[in-house]
C-alpha positions in Angstrom: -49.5 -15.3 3.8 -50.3 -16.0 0.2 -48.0 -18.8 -1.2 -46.4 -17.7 -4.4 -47.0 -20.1 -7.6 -44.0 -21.6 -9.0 -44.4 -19.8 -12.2 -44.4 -16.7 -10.0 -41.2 -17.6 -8.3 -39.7 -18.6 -11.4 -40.4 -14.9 -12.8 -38.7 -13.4 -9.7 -35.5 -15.5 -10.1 -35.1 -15.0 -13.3 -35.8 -10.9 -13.1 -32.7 -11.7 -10.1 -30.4 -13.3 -12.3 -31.1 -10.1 -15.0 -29.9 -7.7 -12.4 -27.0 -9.6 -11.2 -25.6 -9.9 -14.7 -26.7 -6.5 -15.5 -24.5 -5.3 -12.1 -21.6 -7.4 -12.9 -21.6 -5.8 -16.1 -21.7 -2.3 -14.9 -18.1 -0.7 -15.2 -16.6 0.7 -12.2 -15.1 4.6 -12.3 -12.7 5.1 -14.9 -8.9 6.3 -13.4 -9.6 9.9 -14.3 -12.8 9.8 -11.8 -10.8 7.9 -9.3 -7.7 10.4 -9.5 -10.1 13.4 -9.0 -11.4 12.0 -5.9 -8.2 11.7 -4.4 -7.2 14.8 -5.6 -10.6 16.5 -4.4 -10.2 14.7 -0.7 -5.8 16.0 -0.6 -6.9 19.4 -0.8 -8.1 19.4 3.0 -5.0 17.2 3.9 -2.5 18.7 5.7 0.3 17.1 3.9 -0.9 19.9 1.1 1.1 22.2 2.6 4.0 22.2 0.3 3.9 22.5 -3.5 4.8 19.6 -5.7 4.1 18.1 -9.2 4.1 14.6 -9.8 2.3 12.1 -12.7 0.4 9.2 -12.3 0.1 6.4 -15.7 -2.2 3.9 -15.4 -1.0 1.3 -17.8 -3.9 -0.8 -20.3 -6.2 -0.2 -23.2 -8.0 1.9 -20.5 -5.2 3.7 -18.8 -3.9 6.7 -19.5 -1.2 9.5 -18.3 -2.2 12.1 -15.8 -0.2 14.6 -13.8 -1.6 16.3 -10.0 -0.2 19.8 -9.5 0.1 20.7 -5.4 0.4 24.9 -5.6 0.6 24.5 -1.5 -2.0 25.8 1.0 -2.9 29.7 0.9 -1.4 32.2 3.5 -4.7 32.0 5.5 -4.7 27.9 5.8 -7.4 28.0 3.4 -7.7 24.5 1.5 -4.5 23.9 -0.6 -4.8 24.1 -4.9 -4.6 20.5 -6.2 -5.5 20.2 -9.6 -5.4 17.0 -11.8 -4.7 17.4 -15.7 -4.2 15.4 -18.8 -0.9 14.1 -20.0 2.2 14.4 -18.3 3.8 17.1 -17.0 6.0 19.0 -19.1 8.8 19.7 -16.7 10.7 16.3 -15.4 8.9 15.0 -12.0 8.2 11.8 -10.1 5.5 9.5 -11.8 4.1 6.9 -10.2 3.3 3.4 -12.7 0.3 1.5 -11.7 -2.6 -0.5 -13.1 -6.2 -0.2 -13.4 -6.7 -3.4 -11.6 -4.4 -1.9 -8.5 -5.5 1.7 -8.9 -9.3 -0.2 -7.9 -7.9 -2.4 -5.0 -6.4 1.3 -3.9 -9.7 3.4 -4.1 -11.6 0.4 -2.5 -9.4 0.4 0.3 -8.7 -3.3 -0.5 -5.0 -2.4 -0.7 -3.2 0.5 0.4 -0.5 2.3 -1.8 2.5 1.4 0.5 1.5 -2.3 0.6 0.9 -2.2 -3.2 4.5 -0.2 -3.9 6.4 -2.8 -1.3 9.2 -5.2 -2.2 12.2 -6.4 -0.9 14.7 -5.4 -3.1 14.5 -2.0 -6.1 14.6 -4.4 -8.5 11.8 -6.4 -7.3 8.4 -6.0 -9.6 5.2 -4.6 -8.0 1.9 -3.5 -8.4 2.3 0.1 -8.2 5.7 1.6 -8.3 7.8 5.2 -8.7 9.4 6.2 -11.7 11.6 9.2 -11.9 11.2 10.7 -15.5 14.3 12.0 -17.7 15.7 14.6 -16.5 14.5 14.6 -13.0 17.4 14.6 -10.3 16.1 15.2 -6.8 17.8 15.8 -3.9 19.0 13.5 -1.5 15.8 14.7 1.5 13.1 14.0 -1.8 12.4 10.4 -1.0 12.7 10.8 2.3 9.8 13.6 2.0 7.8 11.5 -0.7 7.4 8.5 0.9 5.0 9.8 3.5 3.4 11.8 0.9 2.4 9.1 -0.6 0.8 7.4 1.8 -0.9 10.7 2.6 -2.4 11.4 -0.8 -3.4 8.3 -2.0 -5.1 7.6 1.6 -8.7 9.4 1.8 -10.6 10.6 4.6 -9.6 12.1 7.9 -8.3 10.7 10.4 -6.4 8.2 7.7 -7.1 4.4 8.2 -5.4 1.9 6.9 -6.9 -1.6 6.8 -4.7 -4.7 7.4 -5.5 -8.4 7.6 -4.7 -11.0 5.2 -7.1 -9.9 2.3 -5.6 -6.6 1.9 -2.0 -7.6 2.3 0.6 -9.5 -0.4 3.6 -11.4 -0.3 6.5 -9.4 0.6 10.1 -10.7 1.9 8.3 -13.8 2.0 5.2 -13.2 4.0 2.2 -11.7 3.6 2.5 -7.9 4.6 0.9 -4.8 4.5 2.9 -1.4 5.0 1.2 1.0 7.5 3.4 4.0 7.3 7.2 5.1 6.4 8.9 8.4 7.1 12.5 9.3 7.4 13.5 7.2 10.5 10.4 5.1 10.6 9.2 1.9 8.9 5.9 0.4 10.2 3.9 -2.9 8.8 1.8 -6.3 9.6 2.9 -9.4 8.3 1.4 -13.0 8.5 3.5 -15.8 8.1 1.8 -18.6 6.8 3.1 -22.4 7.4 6.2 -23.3 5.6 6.1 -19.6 4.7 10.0 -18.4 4.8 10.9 -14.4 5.5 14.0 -13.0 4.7 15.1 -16.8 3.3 17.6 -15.0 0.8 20.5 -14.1 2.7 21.2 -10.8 0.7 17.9 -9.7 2.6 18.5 -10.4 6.0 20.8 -7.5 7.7 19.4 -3.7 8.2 21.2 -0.8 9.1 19.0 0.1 11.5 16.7 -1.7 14.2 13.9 -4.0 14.1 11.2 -4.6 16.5 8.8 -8.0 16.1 5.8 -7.7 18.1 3.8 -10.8 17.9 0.4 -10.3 18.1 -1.1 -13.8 16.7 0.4 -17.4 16.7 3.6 -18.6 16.7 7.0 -18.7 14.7 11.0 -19.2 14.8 13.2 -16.6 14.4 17.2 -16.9 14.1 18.5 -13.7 14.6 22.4 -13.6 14.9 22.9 -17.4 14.4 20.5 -18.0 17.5 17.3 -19.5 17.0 14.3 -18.3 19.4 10.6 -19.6 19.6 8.6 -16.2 19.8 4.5 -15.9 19.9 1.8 -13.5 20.7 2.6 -11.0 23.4 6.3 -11.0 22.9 8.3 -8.7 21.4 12.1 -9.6 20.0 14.7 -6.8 19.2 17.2 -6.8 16.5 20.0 -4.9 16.3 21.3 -2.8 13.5 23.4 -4.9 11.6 22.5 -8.1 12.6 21.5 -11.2 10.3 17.2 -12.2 10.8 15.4 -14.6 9.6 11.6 -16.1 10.1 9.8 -19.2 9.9 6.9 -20.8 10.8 6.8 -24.5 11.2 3.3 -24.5 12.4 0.1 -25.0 11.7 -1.6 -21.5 12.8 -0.6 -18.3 10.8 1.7 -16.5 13.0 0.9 -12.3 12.6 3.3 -9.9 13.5 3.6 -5.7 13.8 7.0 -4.6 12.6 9.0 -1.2 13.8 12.4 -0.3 12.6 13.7 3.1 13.2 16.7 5.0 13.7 19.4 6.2 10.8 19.1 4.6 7.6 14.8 3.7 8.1 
C-alpha cells in the first residue's frame, strides 16, 4: 500500500473537520415536521378509534402553536383522519406545553412522553406537561382515557417500544425513572436508584391509595414500608399495601434498578 504524504493526510483531516462542523451545524426537523410524523404514523394506530381534538405549543423563538384533529376510524376500519393544523383550536380542548429541546428527545426516542410528563406532585414542573385551555371542563373518565392516549400517539411504530435505561430516564420522586405505561387501574415504570439517592424522602409523597409492587431486577436497596425496614435486591419482589407509608434508599455502592406496578382503584 502506498503511504499517504503528510501534506495528503493533513488535506483529509482538515476536509473531516469541514464536514463535522458543517453536520453539527445542520438543523434538525422543525416541530411542524416532527408533529406530522406522529400524526402520519397515529393514523394506523388503533387508539385512532375515537375522535378527539387536542393542541400541542412548543414553547421558543422556534416554537409555535399547533392543534391534531382525530375524526375516528371509518366504518370499514379503514385508517383513521388525523390531520395536524396551524394555531390552536378554536373550541376549548386539552393542550399539551413542551419544548423544542424535549419534543427532539421525544421523536429520537431518547425520552418517552410519559417519562418526560412525570412528577411527583401536579404542582411539580416538567418537561412536557397538559394544560386544559379556558373553558374546557371534561368529564371525570377524560384523564383516565387520555393518559394512555398519550402514550399511544406520541409513541411511533407498531408494536410500540419504549426504551428504558438510565440515559432515557429523569429524576422523578427521587430516582431516576422512566414511565412505561398508565391506564385507569394501572401504573407501570423503571427506576434506578443511585447511591445516597432518596425516593419518596418527603413524607407528603409516601402513601398511595392503591398497591405497589417493587420488583428488583438490578442491585440492591432499603426499603421501610410501614415503619419496617427491609433489605430487598434483584429477584425479589416486595408488596405494599394500599395506604401504607414507603420509602427507598440506597446506601450502596451499585445502582439498585427496579420495575414498579401499582394497580387497583385510584391507579
Amino acid at each position: 500500500m502506498k503511504k499517504q504524504s503528510g501534506t495528503a493526510s493533513l488535506a483529509i483531516l482538515a476536509c473531516g473537520l469541514i464536514f463535522a462542523a458543517a453536520a453539527a451545524e445542520m438543523p434538525g426537523r422543525s416541530p411542524e415536521e416532527i408533529l406530522l410524523s406522529f400524526v402520519e404514523d397515529f393514523r394506523s394506530d388503533p387508539a385512532a378509534g375515537e375522535p378527539i381534538v387536542f393542541g400541542v405549543a412548543v414553547k421558543g423563538p422556534e416554537g409555535g402553536n399547533w392543534h391534531v384533529v382525530v375524526s375516528g376510524r371509518g366504518e370499514n376500519g379503514e385508517a383513521a383522519e388525523v390531520d395536524l393544523r396551524k394555531g390552536l383550536s378554536a373550541s376549548p380542548s386539552v393542550l399539551y406545553t413542551l419544548d423544542l429541546a424535549t419534543l427532539r428527545k421525544i421523536d429520537s426516542g431518547e425520552m418517552n412522553a410519559l417519562t418526560a410528563m412525570g412528577k411527583a406532585r401536579a404542582s411539580d414542573p416538567a418537561p412536557m406537561d397538559i394544560e386544559l385551555m379556558p373553558g374546557f371542563k371534561p368529564d371525570p373518565a377524560f384523564f383516565g382515557r387520555f393518559i394512555p392516549f398519550t402514550f399511544h400517539f406520541w409513541t411511533r411504530g407498531f408494536p410500540e417500544v419504549v426504551s428504558f435505561g438510565g440515559p432515557h430516564s429523569r429524576e422523578v420522586h427521587g430516582a431516576n425513572a422512566v414511565v412505561f405505561y398508565y391506564e385507569r387501574g394501572l401504573r407501570s415504570a423503571w427506576a434506578q436508584i443511585e447511591k445516597d439517592q432518596h425516593v419518596n424522602s418527603d413524607p407528603k409523597d409516601q402513601i398511595n391509595p392503591f398497591p405497589t409492587m417493587i420488583i428488583g431486577i438490578r442491585g440492591r436497596a432499603v426499603a421501610k414500608i410501614g415503619g419496617v425496614e427491609k433489605e430487598f435486591h434483584a429477584g425479589q419482589m416486595v408488596f405494599i399495601p394500599a395506604g401504607v407509608a414507603h420509602e427507598a434508599w440506597n446506601p450502596y455502592d451499585e445502582p439498585a434498578e427496579i420495575i414498579l406496578l401499582m394497580f387497583g382503584e385510584g391507579a
